[in-house]
Backbone as JSON Lines, residues from 0, in Angstrom:
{"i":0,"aa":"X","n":[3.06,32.27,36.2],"ca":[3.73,31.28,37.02],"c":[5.24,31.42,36.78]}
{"i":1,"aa":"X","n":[6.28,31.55,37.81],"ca":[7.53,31.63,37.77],"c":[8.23,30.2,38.45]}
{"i":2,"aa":"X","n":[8.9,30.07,38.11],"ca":[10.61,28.58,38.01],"c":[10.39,29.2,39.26]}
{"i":3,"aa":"X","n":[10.82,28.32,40.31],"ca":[11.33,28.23,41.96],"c":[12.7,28.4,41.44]}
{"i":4,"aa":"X","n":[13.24,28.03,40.22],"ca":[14.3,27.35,40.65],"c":[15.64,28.77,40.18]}
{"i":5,"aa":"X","n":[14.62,29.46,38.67],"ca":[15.79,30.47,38.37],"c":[14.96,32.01,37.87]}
{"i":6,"aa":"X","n":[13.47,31.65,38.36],"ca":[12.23,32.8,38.41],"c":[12.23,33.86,37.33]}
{"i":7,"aa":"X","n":[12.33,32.62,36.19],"ca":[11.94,32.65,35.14],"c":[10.38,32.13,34.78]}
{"i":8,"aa":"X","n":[9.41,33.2,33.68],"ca":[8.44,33.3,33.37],"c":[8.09,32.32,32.37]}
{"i":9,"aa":"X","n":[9.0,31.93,31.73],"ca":[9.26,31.14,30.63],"c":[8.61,29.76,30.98]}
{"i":10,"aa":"X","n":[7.4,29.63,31.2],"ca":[6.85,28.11,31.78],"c":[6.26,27.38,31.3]}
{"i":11,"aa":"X","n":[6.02,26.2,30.78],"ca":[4.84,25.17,30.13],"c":[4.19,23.8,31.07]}
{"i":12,"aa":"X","n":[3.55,24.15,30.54],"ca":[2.72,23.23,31.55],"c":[2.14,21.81,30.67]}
{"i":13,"aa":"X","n":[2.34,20.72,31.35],"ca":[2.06,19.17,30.57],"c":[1.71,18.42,31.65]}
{"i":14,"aa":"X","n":[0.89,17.69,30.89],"ca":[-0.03,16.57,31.91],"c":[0.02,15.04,31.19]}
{"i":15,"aa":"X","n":[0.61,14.29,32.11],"ca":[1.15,13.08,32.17],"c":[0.45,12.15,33.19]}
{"i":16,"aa":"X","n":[0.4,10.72,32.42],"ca":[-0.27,9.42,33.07],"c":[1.13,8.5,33.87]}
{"i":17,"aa":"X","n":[1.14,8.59,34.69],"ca":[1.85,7.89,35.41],"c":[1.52,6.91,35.74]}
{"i":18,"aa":"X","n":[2.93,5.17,35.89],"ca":[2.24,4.23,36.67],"c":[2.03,4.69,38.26]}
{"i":19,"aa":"X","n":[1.41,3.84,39.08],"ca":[1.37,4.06,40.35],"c":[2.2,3.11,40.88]}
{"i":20,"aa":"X","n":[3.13,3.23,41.8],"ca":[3.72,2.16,42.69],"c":[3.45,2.21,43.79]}
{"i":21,"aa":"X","n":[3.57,0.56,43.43],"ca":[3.33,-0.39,44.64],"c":[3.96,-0.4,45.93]}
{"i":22,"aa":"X","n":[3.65,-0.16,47.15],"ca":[4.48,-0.7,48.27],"c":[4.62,-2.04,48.6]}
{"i":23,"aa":"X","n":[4.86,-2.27,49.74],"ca":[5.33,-3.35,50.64],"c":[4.07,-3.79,51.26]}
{"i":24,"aa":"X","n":[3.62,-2.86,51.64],"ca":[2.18,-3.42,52.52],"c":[1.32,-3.74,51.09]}
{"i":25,"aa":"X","n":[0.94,-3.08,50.5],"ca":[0.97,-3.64,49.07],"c":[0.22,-4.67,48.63]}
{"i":26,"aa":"X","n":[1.78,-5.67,48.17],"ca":[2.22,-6.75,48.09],"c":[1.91,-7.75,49.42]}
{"i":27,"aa":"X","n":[2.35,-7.38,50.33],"ca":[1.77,-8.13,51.59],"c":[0.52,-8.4,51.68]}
{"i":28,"aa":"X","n":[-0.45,-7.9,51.5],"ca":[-1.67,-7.88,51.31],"c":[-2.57,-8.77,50.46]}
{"i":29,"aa":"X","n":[-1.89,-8.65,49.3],"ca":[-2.05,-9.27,48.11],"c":[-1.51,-10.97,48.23]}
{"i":30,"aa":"X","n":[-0.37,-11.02,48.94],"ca":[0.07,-12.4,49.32],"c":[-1.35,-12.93,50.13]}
{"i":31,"aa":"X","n":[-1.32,-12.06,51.42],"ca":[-2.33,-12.44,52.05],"c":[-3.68,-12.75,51.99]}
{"i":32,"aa":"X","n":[-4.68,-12.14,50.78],"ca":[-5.38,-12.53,50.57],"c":[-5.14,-13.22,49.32]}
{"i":33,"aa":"X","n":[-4.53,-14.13,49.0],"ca":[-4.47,-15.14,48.0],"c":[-3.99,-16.61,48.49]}
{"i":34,"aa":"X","n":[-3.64,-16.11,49.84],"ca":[-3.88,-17.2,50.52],"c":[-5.19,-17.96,51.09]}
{"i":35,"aa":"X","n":[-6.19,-16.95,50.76],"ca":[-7.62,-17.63,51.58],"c":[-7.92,-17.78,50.19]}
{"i":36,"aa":"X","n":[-9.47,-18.55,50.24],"ca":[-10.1,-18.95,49.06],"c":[-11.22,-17.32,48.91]}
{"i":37,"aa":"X","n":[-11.76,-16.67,50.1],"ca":[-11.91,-15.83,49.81],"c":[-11.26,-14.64,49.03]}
{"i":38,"aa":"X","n":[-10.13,-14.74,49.4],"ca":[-8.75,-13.85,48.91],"c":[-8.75,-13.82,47.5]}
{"i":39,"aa":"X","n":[-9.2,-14.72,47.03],"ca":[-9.18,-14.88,45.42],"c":[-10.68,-14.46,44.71]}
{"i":40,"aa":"X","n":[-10.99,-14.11,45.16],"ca":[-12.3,-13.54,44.74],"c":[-12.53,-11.76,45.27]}
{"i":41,"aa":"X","n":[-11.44,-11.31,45.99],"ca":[-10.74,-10.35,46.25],"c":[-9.78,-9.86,45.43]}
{"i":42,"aa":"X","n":[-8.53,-10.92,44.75],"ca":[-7.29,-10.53,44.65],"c":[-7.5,-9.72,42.97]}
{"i":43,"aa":"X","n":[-8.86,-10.91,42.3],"ca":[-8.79,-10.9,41.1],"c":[-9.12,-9.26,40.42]}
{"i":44,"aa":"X","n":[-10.24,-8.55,41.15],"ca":[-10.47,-7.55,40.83],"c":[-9.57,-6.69,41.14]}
{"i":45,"aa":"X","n":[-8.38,-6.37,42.01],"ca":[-8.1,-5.53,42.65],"c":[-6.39,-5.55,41.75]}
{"i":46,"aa":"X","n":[-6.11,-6.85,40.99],"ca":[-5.03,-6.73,40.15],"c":[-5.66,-6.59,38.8]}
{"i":47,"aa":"X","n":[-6.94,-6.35,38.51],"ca":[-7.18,-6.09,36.92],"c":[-7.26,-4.7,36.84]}
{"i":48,"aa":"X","n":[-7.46,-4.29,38.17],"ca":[-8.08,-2.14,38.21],"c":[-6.95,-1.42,37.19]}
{"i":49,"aa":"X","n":[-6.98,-0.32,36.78],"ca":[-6.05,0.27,36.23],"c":[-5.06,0.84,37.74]}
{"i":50,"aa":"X","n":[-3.56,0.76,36.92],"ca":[-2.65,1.02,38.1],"c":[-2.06,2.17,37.63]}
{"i":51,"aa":"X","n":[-3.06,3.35,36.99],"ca":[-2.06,5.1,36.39],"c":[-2.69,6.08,36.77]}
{"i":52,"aa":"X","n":[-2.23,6.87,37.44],"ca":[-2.74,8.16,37.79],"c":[-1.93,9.47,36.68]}
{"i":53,"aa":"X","n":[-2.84,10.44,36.61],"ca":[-2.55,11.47,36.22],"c":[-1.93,12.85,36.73]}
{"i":54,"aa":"X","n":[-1.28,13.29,36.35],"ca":[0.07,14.72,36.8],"c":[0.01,15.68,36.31]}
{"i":55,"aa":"X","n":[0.08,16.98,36.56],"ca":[0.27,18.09,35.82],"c":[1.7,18.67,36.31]}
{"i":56,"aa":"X","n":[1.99,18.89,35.31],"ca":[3.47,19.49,35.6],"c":[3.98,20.48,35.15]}
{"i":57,"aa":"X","n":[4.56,21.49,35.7],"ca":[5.3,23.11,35.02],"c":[6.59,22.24,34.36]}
{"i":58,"aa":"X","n":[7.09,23.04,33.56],"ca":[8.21,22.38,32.68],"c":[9.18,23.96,32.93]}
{"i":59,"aa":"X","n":[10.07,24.64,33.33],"ca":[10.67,25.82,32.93],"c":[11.7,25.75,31.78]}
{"i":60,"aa":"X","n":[11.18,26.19,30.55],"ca":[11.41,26.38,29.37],"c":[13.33,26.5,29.37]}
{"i":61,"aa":"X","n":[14.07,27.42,30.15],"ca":[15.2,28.27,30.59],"c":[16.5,27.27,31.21]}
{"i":62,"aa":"X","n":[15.74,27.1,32.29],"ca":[17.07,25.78,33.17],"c":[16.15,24.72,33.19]}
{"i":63,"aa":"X","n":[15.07,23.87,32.96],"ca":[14.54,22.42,32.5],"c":[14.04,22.17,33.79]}
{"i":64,"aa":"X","n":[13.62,22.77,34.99],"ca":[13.31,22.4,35.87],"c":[12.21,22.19,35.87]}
{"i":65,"aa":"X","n":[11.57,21.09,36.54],"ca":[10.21,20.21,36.77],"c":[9.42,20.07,37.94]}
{"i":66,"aa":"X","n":[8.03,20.26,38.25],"ca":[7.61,20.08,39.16],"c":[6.53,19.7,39.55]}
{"i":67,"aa":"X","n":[5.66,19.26,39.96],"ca":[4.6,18.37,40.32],"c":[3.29,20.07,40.46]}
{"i":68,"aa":"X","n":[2.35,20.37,39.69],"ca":[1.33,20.91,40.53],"c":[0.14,20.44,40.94]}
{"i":69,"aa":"X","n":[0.14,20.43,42.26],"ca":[-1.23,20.5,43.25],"c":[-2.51,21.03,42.82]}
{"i":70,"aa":"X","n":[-3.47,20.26,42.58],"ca":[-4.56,20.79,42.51],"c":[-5.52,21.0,43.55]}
């Protein structure tokens, strides 16, 4: 695997838990169903879930450049 950035060989690879963020619709949503009485029997599970996804990432050892890989 070679750097995009200075195609250098020099590469490491690390895998990281990220939070996930939230949008707008989101949050909107979440308002919205906590406004019904159903909503709350909705809202409760859906704010206890875990909110982290996982990343793998090239690291280039050379110029520090970073990048997301696709699996």
């Amino acid at each position: 695997m070679n750097c995009p950035k200075c195609k250098s060989e020099n590469v490491s690879i690390s895998t990281v838990t990220e939070n996930k963020k939230v949008g707008c619709e989101t949050i909107i949503l979440y308002i919205l169903l906590a406004i019904t009485i159903l909503g709350w029997l909705v809202l409760i599970p859906i704010l206890l879930r875990k909110k982290t996804e996982t990343k793998t990432y090239a690291v280039c050892q050379n110029c520090g450049h970073r990048w997301e890989i696709k699996h």
